[in-house]
C-alpha positions as YAML, in Angstrom:
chain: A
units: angstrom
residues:
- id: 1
  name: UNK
  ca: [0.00, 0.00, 0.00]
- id: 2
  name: UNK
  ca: [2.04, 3.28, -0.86]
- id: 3
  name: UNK
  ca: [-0.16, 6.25, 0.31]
- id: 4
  name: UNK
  ca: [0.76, 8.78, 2.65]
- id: 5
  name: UNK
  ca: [4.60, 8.37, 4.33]
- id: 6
  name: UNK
  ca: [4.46, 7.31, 7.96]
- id: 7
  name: UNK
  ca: [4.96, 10.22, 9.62]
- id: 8
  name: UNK
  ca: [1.80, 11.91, 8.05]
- id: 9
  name: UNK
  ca: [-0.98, 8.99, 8.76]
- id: 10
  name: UNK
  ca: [-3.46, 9.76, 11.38]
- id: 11
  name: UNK
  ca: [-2.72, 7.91, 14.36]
- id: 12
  name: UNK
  ca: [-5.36, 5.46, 14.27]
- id: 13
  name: UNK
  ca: [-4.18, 4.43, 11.11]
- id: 14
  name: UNK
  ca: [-0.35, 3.67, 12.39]
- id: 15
  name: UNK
  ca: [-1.76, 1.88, 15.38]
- id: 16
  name: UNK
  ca: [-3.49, -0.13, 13.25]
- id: 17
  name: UNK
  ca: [-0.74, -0.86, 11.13]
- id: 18
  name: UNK
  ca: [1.52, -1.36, 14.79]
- id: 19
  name: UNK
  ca: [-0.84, -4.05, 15.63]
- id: 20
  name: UNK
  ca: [-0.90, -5.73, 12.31]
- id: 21
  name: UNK
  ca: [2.43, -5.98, 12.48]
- id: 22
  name: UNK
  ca: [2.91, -6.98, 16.00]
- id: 23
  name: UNK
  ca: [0.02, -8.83, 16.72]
- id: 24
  name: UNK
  ca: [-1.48, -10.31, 13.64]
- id: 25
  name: UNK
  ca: [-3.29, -12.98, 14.64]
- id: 26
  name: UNK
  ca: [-5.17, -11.19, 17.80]
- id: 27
  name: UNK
  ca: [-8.79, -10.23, 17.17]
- id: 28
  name: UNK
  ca: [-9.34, -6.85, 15.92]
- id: 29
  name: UNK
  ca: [-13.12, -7.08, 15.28]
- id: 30
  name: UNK
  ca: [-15.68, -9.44, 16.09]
- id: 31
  name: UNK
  ca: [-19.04, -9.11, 13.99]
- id: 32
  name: UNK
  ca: [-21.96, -11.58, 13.86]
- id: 33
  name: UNK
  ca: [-19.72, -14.69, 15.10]
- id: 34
  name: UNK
  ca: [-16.45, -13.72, 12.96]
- id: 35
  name: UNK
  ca: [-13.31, -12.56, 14.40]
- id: 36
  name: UNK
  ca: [-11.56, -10.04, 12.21]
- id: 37
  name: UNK
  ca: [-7.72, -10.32, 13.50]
- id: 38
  name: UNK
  ca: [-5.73, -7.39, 12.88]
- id: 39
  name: UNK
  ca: [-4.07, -8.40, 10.08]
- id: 40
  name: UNK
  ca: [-6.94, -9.25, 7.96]
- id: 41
  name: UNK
  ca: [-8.47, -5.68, 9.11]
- id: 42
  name: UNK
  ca: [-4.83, -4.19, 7.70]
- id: 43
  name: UNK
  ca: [-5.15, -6.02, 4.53]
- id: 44
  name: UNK
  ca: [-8.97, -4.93, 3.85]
- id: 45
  name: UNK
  ca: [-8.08, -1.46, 3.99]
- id: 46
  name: UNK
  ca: [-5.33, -1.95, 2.41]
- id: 47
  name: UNK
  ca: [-7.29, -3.02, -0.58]
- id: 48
  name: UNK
  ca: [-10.11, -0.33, 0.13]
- id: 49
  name: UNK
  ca: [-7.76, 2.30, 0.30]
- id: 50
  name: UNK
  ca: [-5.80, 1.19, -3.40]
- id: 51
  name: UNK
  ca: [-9.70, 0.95, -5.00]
- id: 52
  name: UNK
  ca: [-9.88, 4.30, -4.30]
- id: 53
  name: UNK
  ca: [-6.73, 5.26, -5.56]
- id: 54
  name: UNK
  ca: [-7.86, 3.76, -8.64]
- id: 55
  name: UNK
  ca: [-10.91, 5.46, -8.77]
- id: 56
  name: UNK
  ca: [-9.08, 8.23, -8.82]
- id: 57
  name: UNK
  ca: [-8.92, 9.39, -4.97]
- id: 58
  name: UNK
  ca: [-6.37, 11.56, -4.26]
- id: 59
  name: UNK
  ca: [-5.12, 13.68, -0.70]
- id: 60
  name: UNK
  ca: [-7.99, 15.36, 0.31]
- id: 61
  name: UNK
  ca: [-11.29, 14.43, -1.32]
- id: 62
  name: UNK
  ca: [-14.15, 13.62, 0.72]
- id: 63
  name: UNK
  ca: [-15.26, 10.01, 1.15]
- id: 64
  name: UNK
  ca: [-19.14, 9.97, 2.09]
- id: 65
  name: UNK
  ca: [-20.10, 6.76, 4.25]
- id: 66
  name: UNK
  ca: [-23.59, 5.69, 5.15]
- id: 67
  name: UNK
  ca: [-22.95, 2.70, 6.46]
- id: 68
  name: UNK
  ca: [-24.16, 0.83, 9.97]
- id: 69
  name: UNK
  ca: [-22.03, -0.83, 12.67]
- id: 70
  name: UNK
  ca: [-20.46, -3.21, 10.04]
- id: 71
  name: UNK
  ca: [-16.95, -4.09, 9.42]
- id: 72
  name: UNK
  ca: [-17.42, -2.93, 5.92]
- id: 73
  name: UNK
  ca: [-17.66, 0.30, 7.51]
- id: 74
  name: UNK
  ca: [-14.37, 0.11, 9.50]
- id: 75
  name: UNK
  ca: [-12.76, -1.08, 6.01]
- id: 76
  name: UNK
  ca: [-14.04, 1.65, 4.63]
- id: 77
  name: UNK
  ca: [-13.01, 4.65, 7.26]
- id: 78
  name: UNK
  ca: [-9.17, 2.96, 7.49]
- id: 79
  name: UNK
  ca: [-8.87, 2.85, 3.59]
- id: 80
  name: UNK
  ca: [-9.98, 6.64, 3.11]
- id: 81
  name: UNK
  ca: [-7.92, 7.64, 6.16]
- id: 82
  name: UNK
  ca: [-4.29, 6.03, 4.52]
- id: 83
  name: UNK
  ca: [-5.16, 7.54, 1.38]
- id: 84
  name: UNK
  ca: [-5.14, 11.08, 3.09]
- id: 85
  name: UNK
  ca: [-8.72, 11.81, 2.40]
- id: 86
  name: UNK
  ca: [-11.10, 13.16, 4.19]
- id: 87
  name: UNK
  ca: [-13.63, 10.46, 5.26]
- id: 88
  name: UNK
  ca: [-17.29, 11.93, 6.01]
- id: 89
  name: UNK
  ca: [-19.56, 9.40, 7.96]
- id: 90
  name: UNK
  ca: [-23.03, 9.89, 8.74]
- id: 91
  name: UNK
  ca: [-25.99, 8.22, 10.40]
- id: 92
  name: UNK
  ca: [-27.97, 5.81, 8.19]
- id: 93
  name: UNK
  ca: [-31.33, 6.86, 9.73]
- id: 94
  name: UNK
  ca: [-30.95, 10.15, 7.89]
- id: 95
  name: UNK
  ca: [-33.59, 10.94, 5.47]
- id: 96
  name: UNK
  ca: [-33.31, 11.97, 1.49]
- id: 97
  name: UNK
  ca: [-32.85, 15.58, 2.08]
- id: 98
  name: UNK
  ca: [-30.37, 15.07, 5.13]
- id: 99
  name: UNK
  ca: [-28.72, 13.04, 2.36]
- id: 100
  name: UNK
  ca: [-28.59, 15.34, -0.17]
- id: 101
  name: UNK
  ca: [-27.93, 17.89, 1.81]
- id: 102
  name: UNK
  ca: [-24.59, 16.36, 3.81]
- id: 103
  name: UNK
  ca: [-23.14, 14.96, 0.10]
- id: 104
  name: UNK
  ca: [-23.82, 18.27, -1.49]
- id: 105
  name: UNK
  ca: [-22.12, 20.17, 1.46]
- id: 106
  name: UNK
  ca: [-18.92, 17.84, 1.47]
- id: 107
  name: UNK
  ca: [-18.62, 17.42, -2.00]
- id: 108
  name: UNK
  ca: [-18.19, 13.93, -1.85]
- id: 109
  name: UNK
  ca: [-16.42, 12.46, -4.19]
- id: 110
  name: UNK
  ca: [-17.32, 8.44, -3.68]
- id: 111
  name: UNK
  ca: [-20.35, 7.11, -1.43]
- id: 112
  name: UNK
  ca: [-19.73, 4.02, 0.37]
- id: 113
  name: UNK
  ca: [-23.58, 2.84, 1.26]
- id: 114
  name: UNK
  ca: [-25.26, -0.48, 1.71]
- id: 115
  name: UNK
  ca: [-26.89, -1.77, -1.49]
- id: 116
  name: UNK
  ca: [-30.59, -0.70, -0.50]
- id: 117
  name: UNK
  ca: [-29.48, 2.49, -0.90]
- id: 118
  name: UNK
  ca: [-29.12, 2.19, -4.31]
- id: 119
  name: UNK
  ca: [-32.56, 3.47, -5.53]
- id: 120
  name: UNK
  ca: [-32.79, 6.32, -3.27]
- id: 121
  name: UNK
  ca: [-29.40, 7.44, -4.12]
- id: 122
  name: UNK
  ca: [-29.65, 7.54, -8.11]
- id: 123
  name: UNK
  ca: [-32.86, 9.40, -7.68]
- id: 124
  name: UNK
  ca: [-30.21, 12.13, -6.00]
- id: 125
  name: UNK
  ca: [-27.41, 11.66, -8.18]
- id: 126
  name: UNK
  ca: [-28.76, 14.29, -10.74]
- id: 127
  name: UNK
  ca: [-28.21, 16.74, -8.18]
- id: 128
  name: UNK
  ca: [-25.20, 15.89, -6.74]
- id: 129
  name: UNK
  ca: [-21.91, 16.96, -9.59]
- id: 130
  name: UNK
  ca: [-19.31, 16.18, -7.36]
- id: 131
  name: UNK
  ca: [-20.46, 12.60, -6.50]
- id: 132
  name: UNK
  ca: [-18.57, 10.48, -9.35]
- id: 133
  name: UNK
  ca: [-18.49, 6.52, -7.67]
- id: 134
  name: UNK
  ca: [-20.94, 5.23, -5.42]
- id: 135
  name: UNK
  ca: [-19.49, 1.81, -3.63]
- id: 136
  name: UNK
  ca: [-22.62, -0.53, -2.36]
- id: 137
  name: UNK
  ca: [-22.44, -3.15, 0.23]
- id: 138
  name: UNK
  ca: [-23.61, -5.01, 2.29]
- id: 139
  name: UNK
  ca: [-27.65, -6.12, 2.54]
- id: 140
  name: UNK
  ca: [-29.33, -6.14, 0.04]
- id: 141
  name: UNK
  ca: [-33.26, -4.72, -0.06]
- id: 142
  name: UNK
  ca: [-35.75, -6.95, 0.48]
- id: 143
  name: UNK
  ca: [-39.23, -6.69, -1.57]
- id: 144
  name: UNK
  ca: [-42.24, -8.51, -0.32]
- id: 145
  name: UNK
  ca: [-44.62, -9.51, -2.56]
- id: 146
  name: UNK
  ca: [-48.40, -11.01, -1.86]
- id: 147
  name: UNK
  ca: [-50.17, -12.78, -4.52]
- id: 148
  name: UNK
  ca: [-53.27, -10.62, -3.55]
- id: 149
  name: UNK
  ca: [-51.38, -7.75, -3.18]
- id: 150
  name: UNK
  ca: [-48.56, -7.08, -6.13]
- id: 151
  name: UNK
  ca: [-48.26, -7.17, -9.84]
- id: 152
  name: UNK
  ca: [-45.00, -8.48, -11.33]
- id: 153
  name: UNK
  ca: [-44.40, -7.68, -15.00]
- id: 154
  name: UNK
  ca: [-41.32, -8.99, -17.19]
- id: 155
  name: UNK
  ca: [-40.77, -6.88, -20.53]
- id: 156
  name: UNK
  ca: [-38.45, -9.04, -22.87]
- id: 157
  name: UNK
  ca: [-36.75, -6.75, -25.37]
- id: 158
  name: UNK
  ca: [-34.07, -7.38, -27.70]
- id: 159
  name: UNK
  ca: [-30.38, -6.68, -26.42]
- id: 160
  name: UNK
  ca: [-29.84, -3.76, -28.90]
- id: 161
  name: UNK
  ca: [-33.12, -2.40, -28.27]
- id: 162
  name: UNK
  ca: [-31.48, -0.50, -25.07]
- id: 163
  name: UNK
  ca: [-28.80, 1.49, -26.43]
- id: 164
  name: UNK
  ca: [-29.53, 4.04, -23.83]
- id: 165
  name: UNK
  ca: [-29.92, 2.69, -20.37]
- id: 166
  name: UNK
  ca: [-31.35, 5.91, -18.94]
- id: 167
  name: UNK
  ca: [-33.35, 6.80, -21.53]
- id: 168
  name: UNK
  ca: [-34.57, 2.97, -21.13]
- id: 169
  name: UNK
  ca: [-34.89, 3.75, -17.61]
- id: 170
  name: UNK
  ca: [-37.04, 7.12, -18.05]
- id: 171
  name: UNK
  ca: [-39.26, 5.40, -21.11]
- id: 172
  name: UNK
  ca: [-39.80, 2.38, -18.16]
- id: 173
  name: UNK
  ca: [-40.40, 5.28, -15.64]
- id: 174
  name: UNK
  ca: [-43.23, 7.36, -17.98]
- id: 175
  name: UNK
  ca: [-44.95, 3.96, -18.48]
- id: 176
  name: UNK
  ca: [-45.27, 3.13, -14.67]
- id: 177
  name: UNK
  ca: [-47.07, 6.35, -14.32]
- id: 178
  name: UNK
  ca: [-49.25, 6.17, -17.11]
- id: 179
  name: UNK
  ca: [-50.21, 3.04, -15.73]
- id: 180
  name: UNK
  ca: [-50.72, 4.68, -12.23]
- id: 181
  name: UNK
  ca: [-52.73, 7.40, -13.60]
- id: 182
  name: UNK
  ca: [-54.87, 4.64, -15.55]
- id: 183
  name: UNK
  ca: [-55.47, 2.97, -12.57]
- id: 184
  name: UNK
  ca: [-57.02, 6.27, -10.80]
- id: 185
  name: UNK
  ca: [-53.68, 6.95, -8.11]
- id: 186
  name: UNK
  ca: [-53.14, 11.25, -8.40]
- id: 187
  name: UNK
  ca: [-49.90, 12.73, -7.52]
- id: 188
  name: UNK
  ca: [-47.42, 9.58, -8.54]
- id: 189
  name: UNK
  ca: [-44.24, 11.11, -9.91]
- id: 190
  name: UNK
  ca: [-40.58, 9.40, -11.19]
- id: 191
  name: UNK
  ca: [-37.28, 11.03, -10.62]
- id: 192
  name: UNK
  ca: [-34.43, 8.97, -11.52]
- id: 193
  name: UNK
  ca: [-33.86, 4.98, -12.11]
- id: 194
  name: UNK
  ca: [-35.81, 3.46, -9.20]
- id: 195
  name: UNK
  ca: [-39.17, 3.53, -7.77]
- id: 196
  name: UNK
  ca: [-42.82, 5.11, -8.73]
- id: 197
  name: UNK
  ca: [-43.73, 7.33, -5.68]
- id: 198
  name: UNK
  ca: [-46.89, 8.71, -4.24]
- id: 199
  name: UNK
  ca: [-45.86, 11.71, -1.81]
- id: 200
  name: UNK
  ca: [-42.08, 10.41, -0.47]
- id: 201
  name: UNK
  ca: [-43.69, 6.37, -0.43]
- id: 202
  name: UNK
  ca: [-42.89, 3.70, -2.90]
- id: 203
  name: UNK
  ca: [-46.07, 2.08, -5.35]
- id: 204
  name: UNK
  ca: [-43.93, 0.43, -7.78]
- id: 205
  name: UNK
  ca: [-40.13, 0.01, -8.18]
- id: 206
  name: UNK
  ca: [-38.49, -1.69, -11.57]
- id: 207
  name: UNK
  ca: [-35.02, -2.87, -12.65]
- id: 208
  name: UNK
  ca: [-33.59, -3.14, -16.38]
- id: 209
  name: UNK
  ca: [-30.61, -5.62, -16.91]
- id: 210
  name: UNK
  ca: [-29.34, -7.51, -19.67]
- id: 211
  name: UNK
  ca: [-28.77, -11.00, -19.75]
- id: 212
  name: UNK
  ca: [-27.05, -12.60, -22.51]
- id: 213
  name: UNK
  ca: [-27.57, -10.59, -25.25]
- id: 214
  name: UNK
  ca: [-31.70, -10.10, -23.95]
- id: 215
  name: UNK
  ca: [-33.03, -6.77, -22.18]
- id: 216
  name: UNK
  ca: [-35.08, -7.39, -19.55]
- id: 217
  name: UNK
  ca: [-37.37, -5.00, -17.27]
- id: 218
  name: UNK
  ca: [-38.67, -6.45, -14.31]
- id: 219
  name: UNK
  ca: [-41.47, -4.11, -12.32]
- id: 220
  name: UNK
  ca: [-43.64, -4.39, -9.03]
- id: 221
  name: UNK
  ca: [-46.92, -2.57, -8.46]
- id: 222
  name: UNK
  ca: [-48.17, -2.60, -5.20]
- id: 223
  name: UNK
  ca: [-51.96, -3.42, -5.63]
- id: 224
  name: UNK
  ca: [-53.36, -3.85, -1.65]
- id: 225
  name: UNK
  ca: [-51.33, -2.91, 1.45]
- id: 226
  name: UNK
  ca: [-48.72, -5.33, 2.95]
- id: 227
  name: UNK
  ca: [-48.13, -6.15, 6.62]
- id: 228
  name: UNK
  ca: [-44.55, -6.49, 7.05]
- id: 229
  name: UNK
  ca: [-44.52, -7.85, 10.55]
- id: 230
  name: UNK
  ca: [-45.28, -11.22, 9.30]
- id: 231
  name: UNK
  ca: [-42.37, -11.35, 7.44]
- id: 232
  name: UNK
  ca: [-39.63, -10.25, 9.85]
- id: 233
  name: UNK
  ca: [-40.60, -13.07, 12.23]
- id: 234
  name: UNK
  ca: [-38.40, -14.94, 9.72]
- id: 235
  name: UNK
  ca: [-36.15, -12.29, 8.27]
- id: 236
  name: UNK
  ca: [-33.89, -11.25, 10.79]
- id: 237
  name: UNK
  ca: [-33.10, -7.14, 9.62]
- id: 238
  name: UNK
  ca: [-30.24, -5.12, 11.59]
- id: 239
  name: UNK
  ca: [-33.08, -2.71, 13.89]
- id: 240
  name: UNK
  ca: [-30.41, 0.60, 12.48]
- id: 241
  name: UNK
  ca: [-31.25, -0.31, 8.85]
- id: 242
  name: UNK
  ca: [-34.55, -1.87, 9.08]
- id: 243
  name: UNK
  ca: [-36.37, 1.82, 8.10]
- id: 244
  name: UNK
  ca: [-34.25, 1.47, 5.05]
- id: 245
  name: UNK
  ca: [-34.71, -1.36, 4.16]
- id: 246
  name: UNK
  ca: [-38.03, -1.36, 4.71]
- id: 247
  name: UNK
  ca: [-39.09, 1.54, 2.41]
- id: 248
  name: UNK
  ca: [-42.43, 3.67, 3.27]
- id: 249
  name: UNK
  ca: [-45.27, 1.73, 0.88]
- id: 250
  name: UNK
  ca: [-48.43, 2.80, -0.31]
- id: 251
  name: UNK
  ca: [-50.75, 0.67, -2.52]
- id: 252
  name: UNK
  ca: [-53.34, 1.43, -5.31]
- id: 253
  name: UNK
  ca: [-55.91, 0.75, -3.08]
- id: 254
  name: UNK
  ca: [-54.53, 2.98, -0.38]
- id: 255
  name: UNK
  ca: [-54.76, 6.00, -2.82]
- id: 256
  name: UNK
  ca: [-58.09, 4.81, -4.75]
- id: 257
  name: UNK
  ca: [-60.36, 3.42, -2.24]
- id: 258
  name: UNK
  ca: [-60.43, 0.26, -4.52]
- id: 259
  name: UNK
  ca: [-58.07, -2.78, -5.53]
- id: 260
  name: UNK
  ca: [-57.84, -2.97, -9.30]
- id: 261
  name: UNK
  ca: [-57.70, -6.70, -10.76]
- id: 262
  name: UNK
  ca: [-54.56, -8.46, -12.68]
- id: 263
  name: UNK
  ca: [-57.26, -7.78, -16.15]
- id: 264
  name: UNK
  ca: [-57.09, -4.57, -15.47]
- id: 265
  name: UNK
  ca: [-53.31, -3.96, -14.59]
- id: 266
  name: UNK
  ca: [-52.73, -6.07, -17.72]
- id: 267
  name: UNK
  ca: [-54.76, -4.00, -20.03]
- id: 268
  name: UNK
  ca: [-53.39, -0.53, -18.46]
- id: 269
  name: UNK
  ca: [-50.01, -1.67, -18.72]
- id: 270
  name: UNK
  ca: [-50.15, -3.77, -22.10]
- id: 271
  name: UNK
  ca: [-51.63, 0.19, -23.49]
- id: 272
  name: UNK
  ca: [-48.71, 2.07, -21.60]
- id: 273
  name: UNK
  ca: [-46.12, -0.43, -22.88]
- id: 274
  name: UNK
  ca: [-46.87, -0.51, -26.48]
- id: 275
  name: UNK
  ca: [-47.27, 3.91, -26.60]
- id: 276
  name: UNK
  ca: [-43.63, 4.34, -24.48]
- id: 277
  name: UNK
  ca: [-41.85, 1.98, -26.30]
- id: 278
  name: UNK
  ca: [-43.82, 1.79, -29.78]
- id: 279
  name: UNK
  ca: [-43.77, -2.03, -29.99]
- id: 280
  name: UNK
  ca: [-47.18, -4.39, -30.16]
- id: 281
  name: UNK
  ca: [-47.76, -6.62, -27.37]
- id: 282
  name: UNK
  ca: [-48.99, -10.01, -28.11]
- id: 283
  name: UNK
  ca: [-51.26, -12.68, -26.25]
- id: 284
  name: UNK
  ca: [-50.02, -16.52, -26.35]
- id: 285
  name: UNK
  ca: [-47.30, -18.28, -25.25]
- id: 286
  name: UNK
  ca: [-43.41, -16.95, -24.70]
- id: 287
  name: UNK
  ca: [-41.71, -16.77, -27.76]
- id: 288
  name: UNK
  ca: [-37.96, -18.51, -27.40]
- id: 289
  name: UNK
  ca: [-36.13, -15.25, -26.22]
- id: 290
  name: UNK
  ca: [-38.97, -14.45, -23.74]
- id: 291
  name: UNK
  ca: [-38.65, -18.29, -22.07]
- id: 292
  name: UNK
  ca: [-34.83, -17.56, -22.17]
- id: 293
  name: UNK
  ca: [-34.92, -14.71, -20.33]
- id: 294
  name: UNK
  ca: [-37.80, -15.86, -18.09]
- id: 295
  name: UNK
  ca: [-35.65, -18.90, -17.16]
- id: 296
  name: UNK
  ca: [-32.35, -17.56, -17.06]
- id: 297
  name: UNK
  ca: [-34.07, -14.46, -14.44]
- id: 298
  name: UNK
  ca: [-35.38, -17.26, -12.46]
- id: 299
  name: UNK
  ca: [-32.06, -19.50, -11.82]
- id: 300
  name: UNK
  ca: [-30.43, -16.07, -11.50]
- id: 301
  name: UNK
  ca: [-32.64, -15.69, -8.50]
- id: 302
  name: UNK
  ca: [-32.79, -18.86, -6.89]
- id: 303
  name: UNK
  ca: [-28.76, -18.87, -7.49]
- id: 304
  name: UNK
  ca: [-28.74, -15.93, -4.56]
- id: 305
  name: UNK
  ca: [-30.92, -17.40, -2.09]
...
């Protein structure tokens, strides 16, 4: 690791590096069962701190990081600090605008945040210049899904026919709403890759990725309310990241009084489909690219369980 000389690293940095070097095999961390000696804490930051180099970190730039009591965060803090940046760390209970406001105010050059983040965060990036690599980590977001309660739609499209991933993402956006507005739900609006919201609480959320050559967009609408409580009997969620990962939801029939049914969904969003992305939708069975990507979605998904 060739950052700052000696002399000029912050002293919790050098007794770090004493420790590693003295004591390598004593415990320097213990997380969740795991003892992190000292020299496997040296070596992670070692490697955090020469990622950012290559991102193009230099003496001091500001390093955001919203992350919890995690070692990733202590990885991240020690690789900044032997870099000679400036690390900025803030709570992960804050709220968009907190957000927004602390990474504008810094400057931040690189956000280290847990991977549930991610949608909140690109619907900020537009207004945040400075911000040029975000870092994600740890948990990833959980969605809960009802077969009473949510819609899940799979768009198939050819791999060339996204050339423009945020224009792909702002076409899928547009359609979400139209499909919101068909469905009777006022005051839904769409930022940035991510989520359909009504007021500051999610309705719908969507993905685009490509897989093998096939473009696929994968969306949720939330239909009826869901009770979460039933679900975190059996998914154990850190309590400092659990109002993150557990997003603010509304439901279609939380705005309209009434639950629309999958006929309806389907015919609002088969409409809103073929006017955003001037294609024609056909009934029947998957053609051979649509089972592909069906299939190859599906082992993807089961592969991460």
């Amino acid at each position: 690791m060739s950052a700052e000389s000696n002399g000029n690293r912050p002293g919790l940095v050098q007794s770090i590096e004493r420790s590693a070097g003295s004591y390598p095999g004593s415990t320097a961390l213990y997380f969740e069962g795991e003892a992190i000696t000292y020299k496997e804490l040296n070596l992670r930051a070692n490697r955090v701190a020469n990622g950012l180099k290559g991102l193009g970190v230099e003496k001091g730039d500001r390093v955001a990081i919203m992350l919890p009591n995690i070692p990733e965060f202590v990885y991240a803090l020690l690789g900044t600090l032997k870099l000679g940046a400036v690390a900025v760390p803030f709570n992960t209970l804050y709220k968009g605008g907190e957000i927004l406001h602390i990474l504008k105010d810094s400057g931040a050059k690189v956000l280290f945040a847990l991977i549930n983040f991610a949608p909140m965060i690109n619907e900020l990036r537009p207004e945040l210049p400075a911000l040029e690599q975000v870092i994600l980590t740890g948990e990833r977001n959980l969605l809960f899904a009802h077969p009473e309660s949510t819609a899940f739609m799979q768009i198939v499209l050819p791999g060339d026919f996204i050339k423009d991933l945020d224009e792909a993402y702002q076409k899928t956006g547009n359609i979400l709403l139209k499909v919101m507005e068909a469905l009777g739900v006022k005051e839904a609006w769409y930022k940035h890759c991510g989520s359909i919201r009504v007021r500051g609480e999610k309705i719908a959320t969507f993905v685009i990725s490509e897989v093998e050559g096939i473009g696929l967009i994968n969306a949720v609408i939330f239909l009826g309310p869901l009770d979460t409580r039933d679900f975190l009997r059996v998914v154990w969620v850190p309590p400092e990241i659990r109002d993150k990962v557990l997003e603010p939801l509304t439901s279609v029939q939380q705005e309209t009084g009434t639950i629309p049914s999958w006929d309806q969904v389907k015919e609002t969003a088969v409409a809103a489909i073929e006017e955003g992305f001037q294609v024609e939708v056909k009934g029947g069975s998957m053609v051979r690219d649509e089972l592909f990507g069906y299939e190859k979605l599906r082992s993807l998904a089961y592969k991460e369980r």
